[in-house]
VOMIKE-779497 format. One line per 2 residues: for each residue x, y, z of N, C-alpha, C. Coordinates in Angstrom, 1 decimal. Example, Ala and Ser with C-alpha at 12.3 -4.5 7.8 and 13.67 -1.06 7.14 Angstrom:
BEGIN
13.2:-5.7:7.8:12.3:-4.5:7.8:13.2:-3.3:7.8  12.8:-2.2:7.1:13.7:-1.1:7.1:12.9:0.0:7.9
END
This chain:
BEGIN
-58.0:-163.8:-57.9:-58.3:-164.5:-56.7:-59.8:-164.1:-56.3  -60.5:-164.8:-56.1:-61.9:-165.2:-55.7:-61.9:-165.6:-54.1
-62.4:-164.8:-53.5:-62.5:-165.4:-51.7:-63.8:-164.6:-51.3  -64.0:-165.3:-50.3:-64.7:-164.4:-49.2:-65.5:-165.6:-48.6
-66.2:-164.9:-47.8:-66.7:-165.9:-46.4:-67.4:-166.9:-46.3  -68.3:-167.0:-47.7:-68.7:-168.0:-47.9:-70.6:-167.9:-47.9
-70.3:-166.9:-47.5:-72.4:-166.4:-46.9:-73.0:-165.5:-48.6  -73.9:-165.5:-48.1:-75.2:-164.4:-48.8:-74.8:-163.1:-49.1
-74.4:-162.7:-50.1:-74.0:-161.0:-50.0:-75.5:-160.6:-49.9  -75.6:-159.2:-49.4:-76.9:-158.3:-49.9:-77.5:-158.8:-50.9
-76.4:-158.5:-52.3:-77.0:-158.8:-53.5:-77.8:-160.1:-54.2  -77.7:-161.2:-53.3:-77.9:-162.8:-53.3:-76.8:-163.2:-54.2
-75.2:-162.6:-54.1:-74.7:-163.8:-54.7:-73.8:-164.8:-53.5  -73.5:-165.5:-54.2:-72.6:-166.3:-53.1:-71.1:-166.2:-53.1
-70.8:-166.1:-52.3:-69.2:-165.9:-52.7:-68.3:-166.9:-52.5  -67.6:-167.5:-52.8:-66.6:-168.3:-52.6:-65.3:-168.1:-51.4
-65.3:-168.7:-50.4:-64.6:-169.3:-49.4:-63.1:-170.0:-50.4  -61.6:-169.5:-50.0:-60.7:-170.1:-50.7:-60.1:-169.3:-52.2
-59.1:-169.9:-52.8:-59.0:-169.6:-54.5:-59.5:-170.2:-55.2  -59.7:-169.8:-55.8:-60.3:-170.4:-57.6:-59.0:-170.1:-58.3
-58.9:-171.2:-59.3:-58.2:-171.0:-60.5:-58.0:-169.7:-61.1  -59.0:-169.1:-61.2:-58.7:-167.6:-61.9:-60.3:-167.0:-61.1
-59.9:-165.7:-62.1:-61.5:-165.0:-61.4:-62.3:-164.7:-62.2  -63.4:-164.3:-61.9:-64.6:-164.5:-62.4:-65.5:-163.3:-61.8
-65.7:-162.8:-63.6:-66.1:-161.5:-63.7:-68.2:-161.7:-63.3  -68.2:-161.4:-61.6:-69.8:-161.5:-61.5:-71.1:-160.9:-62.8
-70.8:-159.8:-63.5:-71.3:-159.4:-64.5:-72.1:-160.5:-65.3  -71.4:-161.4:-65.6:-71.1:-162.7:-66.5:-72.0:-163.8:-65.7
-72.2:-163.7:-64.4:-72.9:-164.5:-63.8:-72.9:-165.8:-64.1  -71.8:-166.5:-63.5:-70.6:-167.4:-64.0:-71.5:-168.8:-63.7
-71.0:-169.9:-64.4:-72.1:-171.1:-63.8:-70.6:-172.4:-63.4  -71.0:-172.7:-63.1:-69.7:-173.8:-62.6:-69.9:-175.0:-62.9
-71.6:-175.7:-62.6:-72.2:-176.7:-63.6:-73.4:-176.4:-63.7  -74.0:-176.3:-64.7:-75.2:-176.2:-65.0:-76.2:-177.8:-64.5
-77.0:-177.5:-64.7:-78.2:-178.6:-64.0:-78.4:-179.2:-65.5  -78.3:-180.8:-65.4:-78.5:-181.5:-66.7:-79.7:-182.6:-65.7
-80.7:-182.7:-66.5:-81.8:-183.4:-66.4:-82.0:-184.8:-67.4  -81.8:-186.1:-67.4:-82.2:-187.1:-68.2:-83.5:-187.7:-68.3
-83.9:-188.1:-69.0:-85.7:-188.5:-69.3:-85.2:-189.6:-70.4  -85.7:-190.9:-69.7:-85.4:-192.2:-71.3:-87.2:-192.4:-71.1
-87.2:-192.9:-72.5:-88.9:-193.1:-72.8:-89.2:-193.7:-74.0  -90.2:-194.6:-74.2:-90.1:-195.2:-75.7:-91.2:-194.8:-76.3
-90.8:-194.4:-77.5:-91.9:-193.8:-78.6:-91.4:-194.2:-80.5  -92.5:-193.9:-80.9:-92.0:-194.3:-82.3:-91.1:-193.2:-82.9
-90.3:-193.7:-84.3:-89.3:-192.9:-84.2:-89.9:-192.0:-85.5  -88.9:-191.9:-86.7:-89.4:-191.6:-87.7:-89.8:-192.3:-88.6
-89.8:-193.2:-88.9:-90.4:-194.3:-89.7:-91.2:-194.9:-89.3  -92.0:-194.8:-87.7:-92.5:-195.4:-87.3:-92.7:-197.0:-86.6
-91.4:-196.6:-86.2:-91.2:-198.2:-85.5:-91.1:-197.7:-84.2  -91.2:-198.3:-82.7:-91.0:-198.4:-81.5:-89.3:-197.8:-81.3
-88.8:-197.0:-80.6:-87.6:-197.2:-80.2:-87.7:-196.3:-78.8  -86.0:-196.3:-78.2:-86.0:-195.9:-77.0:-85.2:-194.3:-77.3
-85.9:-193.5:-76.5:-85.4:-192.2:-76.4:-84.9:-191.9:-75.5  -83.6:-190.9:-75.4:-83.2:-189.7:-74.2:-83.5:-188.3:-74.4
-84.0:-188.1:-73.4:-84.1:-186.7:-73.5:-83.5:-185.8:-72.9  -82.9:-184.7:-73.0:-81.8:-184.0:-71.9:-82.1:-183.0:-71.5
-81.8:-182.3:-70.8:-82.5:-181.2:-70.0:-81.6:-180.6:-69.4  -81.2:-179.1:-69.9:-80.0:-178.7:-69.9:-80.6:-176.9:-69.1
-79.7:-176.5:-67.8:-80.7:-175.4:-67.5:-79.6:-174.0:-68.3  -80.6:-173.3:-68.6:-80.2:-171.4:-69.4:-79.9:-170.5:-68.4
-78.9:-169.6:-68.4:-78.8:-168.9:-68.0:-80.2:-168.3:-67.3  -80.8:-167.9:-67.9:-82.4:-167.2:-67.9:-82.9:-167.9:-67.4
-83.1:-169.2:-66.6:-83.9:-169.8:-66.1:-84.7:-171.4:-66.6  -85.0:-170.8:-68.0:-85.4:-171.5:-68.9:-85.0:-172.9:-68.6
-85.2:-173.9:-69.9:-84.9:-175.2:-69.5:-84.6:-175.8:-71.3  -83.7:-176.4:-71.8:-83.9:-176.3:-73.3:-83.2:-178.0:-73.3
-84.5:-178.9:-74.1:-84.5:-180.4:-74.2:-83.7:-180.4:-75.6  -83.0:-182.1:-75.4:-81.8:-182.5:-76.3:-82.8:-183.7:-76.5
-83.1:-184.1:-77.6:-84.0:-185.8:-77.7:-82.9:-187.0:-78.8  -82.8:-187.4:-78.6:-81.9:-188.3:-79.2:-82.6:-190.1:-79.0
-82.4:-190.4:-80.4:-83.2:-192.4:-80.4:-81.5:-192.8:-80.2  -81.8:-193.7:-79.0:-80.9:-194.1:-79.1:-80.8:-195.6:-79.7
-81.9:-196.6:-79.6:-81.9:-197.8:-79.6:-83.5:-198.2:-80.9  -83.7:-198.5:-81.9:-84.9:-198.9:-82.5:-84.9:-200.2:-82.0
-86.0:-200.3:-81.7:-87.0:-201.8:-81.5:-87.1:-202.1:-80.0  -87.2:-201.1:-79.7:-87.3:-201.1:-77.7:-88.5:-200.7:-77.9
-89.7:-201.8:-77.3:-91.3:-201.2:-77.2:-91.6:-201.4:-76.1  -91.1:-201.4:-75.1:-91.6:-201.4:-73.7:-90.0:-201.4:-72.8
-90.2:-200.1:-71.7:-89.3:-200.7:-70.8:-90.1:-200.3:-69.5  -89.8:-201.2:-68.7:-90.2:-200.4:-67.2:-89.4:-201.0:-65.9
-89.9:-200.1:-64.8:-88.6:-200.4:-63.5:-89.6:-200.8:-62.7  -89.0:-201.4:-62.2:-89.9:-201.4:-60.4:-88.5:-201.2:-59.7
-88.6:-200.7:-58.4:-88.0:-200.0:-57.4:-88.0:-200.6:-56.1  -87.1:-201.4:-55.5:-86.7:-202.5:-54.4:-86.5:-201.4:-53.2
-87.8:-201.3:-52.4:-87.7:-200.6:-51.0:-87.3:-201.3:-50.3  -86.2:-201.0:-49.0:-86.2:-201.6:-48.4:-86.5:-200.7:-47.2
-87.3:-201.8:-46.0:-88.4:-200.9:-45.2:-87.6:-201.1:-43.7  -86.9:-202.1:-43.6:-86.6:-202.6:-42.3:-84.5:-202.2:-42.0
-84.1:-201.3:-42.7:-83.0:-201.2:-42.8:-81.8:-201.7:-42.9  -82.2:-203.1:-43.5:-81.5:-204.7:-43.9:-80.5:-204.4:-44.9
-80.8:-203.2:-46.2:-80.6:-203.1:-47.5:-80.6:-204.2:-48.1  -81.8:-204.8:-47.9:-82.6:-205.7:-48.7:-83.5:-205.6:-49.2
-83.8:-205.2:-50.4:-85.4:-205.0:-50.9:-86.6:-205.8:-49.9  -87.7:-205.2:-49.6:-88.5:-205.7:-48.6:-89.6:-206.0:-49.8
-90.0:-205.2:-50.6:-91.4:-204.9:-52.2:-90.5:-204.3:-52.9  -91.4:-204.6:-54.0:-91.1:-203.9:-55.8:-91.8:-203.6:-55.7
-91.7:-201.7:-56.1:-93.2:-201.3:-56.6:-92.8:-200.4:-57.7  -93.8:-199.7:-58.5:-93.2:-198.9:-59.9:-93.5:-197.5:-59.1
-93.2:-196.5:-60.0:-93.0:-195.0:-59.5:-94.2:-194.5:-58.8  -95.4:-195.0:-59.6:-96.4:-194.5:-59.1:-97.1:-195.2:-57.7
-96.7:-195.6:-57.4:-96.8:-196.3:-56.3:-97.4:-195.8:-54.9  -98.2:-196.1:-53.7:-98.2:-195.7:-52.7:-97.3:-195.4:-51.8
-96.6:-196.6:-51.8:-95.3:-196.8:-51.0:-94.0:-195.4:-51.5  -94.0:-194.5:-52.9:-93.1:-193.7:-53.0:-93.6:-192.6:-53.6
-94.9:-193.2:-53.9:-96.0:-191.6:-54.1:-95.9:-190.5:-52.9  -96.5:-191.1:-51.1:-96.7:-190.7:-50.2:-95.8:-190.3:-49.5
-95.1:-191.2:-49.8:-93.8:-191.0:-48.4:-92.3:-190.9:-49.5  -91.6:-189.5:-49.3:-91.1:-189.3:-50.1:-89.6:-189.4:-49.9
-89.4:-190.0:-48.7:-88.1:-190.3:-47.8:-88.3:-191.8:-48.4  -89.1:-192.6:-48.6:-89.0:-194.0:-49.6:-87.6:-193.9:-50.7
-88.2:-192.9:-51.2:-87.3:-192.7:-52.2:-85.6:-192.8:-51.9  -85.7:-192.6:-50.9:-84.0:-192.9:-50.4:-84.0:-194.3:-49.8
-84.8:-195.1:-49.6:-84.7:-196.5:-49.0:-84.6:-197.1:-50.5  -84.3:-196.9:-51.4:-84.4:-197.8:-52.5:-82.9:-198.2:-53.0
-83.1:-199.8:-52.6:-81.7:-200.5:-53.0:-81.1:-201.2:-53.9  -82.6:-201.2:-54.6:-82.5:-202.4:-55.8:-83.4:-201.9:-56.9
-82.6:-201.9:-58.4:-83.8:-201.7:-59.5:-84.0:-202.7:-60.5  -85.1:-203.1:-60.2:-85.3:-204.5:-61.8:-85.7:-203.7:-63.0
-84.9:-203.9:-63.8:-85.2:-203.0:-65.3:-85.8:-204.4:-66.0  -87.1:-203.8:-66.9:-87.2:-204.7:-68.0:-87.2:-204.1:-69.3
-87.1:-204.7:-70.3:-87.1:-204.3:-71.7:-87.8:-205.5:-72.6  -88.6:-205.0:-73.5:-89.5:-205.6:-74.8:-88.9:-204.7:-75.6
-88.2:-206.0:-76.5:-87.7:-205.3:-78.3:-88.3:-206.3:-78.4  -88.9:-205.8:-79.9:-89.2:-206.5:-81.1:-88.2:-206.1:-82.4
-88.3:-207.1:-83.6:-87.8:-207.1:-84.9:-88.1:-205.6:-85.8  -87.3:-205.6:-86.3:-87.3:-204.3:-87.2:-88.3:-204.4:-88.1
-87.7:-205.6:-88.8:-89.0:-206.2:-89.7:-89.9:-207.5:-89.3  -90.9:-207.8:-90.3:-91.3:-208.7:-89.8:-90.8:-210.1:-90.3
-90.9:-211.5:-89.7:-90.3:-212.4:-89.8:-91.0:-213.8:-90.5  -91.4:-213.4:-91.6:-92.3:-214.8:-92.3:-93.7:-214.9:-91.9
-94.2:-215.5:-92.0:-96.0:-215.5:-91.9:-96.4:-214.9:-90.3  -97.4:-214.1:-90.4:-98.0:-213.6:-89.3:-98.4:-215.2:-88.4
-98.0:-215.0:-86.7:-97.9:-216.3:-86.0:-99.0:-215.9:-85.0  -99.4:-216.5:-83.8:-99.9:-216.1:-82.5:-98.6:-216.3:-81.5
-98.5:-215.3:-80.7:-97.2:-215.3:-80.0:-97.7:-214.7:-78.5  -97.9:-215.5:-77.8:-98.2:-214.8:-76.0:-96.8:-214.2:-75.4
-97.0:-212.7:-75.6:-95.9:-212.1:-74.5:-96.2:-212.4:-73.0  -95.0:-212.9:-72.4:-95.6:-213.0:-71.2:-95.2:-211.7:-70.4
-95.7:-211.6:-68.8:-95.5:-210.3:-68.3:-94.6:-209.4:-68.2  -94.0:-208.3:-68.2:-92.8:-207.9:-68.0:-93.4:-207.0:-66.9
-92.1:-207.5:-65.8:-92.1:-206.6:-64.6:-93.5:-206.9:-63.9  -94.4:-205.7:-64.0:-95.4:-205.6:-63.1:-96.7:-205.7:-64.2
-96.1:-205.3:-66.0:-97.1:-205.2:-66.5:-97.7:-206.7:-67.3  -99.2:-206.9:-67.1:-99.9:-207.7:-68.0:-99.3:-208.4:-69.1
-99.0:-209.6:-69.3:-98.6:-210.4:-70.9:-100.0:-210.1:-71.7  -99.8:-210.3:-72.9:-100.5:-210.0:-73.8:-100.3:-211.0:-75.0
-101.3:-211.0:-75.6:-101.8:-211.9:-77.0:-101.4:-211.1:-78.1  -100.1:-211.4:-79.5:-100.4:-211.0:-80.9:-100.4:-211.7:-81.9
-100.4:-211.0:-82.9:-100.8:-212.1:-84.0:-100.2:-211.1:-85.6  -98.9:-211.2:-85.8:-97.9:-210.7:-86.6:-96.9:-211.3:-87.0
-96.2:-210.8:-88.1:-95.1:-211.5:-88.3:-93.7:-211.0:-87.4  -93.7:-209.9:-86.1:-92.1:-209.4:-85.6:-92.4:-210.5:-84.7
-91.3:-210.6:-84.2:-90.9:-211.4:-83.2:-90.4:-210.2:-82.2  -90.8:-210.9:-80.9:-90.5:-210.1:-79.7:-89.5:-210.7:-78.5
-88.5:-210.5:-77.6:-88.0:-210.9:-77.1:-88.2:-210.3:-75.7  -88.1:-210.2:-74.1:-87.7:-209.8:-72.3:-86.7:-209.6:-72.2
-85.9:-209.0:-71.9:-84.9:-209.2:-71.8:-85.1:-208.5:-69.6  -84.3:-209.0:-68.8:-84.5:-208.2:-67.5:-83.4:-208.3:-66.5
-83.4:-207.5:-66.2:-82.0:-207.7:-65.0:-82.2:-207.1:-63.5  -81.6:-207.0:-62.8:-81.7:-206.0:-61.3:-80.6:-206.0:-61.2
-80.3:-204.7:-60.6:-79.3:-203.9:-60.3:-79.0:-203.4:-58.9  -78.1:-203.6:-58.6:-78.0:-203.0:-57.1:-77.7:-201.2:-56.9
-78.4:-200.4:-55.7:-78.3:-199.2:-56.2:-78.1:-198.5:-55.0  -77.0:-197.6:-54.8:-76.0:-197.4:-53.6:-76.6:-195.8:-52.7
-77.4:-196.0:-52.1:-77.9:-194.4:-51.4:-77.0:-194.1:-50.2  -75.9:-193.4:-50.5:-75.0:-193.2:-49.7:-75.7:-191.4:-49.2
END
């Protein structure tokens, strides 16, 4: 049995208020959940194609921080969010704006007004598809369309999501 009042010993540990399932030898400096961190991001993989990555971020005993990288998806070459503030407390998006933004750069309580997220995604072909063409991407999200001239074929795909700051 594991109890006590619930405060700061001397020592800085914390003690638990209540039973626990069993006990728990302080020595061991016990973790109950560790801090897991996610990072998705597109980069080329090993062959050199575009794909989409996770990366995990798992915390050490010691402090430390030790990343898990995993492709999950090949032919994902662009994704990005914009972030639905809502300013007037409607929970209606008021603007889209991306991370770097004014509106969530500065004011860091924004970050909790956000109710809505438009994800986009650019895949292209693994391989390429018959005679190199001219193909206008048009814009995704907030970023620039662009002009190529290859044989992949590329596809948008985009959605918005509703997103609950309880």
């Amino acid at each position: 049995d594991c109890t006590g009042d619930g405060l700061d010993d001397d020592d800085g540990i914390v003690t638990v208020q209540g039973n626990l399932s069993r006990a728990y030898d302080p020595d061991v400096n016990p973790v109950v959940s560790p801090m897991v961190g996610v990072r998705f991001y597109v980069a080329n993989n090993d062959f050199g194609r575009p794909a989409l990555f996770r990366a995990r971020y798992r915390s050490e005993s010691d402090g430390s921080l030790t990343e898990f990288s995993d492709e999950l998806f090949e032919g994902v070459a662009d994704l990005q969010f914009l972030y639905g503030v809502d300013t007037d407390g409607d929970n209606i998006a008021d603007s889209f704006v991306n991370a770097d933004s004014a509106t969530l750069d500065t004011n860091a309580t924004n970050w909790l007004n956000i109710v809505t997220i438009k994800v986009g995604v650019l895949v292209i072909t693994p391989q390429e598809r018959g005679q190199a063409t001219a193909q206008t991407i048009p814009a995704l999200l907030d970023k620039a369309g662009f002009n190529v001239t290859d044989g992949f074929r590329r596809r948008i795909f985009t959605t918005t999501v509703q997103v609950r700051n309880l």
